[in-house]
C-alpha positions in Angstrom: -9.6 -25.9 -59.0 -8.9 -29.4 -58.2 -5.3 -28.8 -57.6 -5.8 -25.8 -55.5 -8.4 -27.8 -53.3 -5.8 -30.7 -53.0 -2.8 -28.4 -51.9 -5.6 -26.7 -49.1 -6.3 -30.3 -47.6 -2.4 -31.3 -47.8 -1.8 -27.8 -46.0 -4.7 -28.5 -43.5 -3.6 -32.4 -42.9 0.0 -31.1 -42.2 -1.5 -28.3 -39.6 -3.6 -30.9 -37.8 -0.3 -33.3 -37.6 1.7 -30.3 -36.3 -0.8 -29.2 -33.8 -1.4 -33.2 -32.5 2.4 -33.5 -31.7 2.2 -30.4 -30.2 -0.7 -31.6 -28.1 1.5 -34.9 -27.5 4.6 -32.9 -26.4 2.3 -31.6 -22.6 3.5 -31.9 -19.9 1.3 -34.3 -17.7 1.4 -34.4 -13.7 1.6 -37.4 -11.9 0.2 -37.7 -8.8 2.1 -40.3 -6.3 0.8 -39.3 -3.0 -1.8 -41.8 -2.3 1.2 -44.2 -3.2 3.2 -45.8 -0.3 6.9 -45.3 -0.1 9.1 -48.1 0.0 6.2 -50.3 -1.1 4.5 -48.9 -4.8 8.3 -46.8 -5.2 11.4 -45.9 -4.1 12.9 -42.4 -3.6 16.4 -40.9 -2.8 16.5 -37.5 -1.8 19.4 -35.9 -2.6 20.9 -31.4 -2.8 19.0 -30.8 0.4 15.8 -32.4 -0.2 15.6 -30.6 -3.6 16.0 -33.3 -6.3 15.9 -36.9 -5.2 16.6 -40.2 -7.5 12.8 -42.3 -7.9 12.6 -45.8 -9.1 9.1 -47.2 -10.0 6.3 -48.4 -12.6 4.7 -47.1 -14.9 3.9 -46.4 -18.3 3.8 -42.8 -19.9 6.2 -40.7 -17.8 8.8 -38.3 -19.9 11.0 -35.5 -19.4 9.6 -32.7 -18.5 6.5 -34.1 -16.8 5.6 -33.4 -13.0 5.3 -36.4 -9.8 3.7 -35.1 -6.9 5.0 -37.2 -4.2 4.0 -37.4 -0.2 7.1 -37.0 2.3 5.9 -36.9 5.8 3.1 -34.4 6.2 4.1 -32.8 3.2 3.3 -33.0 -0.7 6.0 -32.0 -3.3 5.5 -31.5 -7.0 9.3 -32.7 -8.7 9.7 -32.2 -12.3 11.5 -35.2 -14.1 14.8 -33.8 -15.8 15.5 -37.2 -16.6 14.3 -40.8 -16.8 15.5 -44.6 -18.4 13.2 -47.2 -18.6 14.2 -50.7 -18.0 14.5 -53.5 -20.1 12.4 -56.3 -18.3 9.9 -55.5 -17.0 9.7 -52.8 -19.7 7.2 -50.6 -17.5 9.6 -49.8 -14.8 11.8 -46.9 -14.6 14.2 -44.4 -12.7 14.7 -40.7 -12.8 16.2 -37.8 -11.6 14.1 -35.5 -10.1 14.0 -32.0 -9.2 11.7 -30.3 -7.4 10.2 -27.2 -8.6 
């Protein structure tokens, strides 16, 4: 009885672990617009207006997540296809952008 309760747990601890890095994996949206161009980050558009190279800090940005940014009069959500953090200071970070 022992062993079968001990194998239940071990199956239970390894669904919880699978289910937190699932949880970890979200995507999480960003929201930039009530930052100021030039000033708290940079941005390149490039294709049109459709993807666009950013450059600013921050900690917890990945792949996959979403920036909301303000151009003009208009917001634009751009999903991060890619992004490299920098070495010093190790919060700051570029990536390519696309919107979507």
């Amino acid at each position: 009885m022992k062993k079968l309760f001990m194998s239940l747990v071990g199956y239970w601890l390894a669904e919880v672990k699978f289910f937190q890095n699932q949880a970890n994996k979200k995507q999480k949206i960003h929201d930039y617009t009530q930052s100021v161009r030039g000033r708290d980050y940079v941005f390149e558009l490039t294709n049109e207006g459709t993807a666009g190279y950013m450059t600013a800090v921050g900690k917890g940005i990945k792949s996959g997540d979403q920036i909301i940014l303000q151009l003009g009069s208009h917001s634009y959500v751009y999903q991060v296809e890619e992004i490299d953090y920098y070495s010093d200071p190790p919060d700051m970070w570029i990536a390519l952008l696309k919107q979507g």
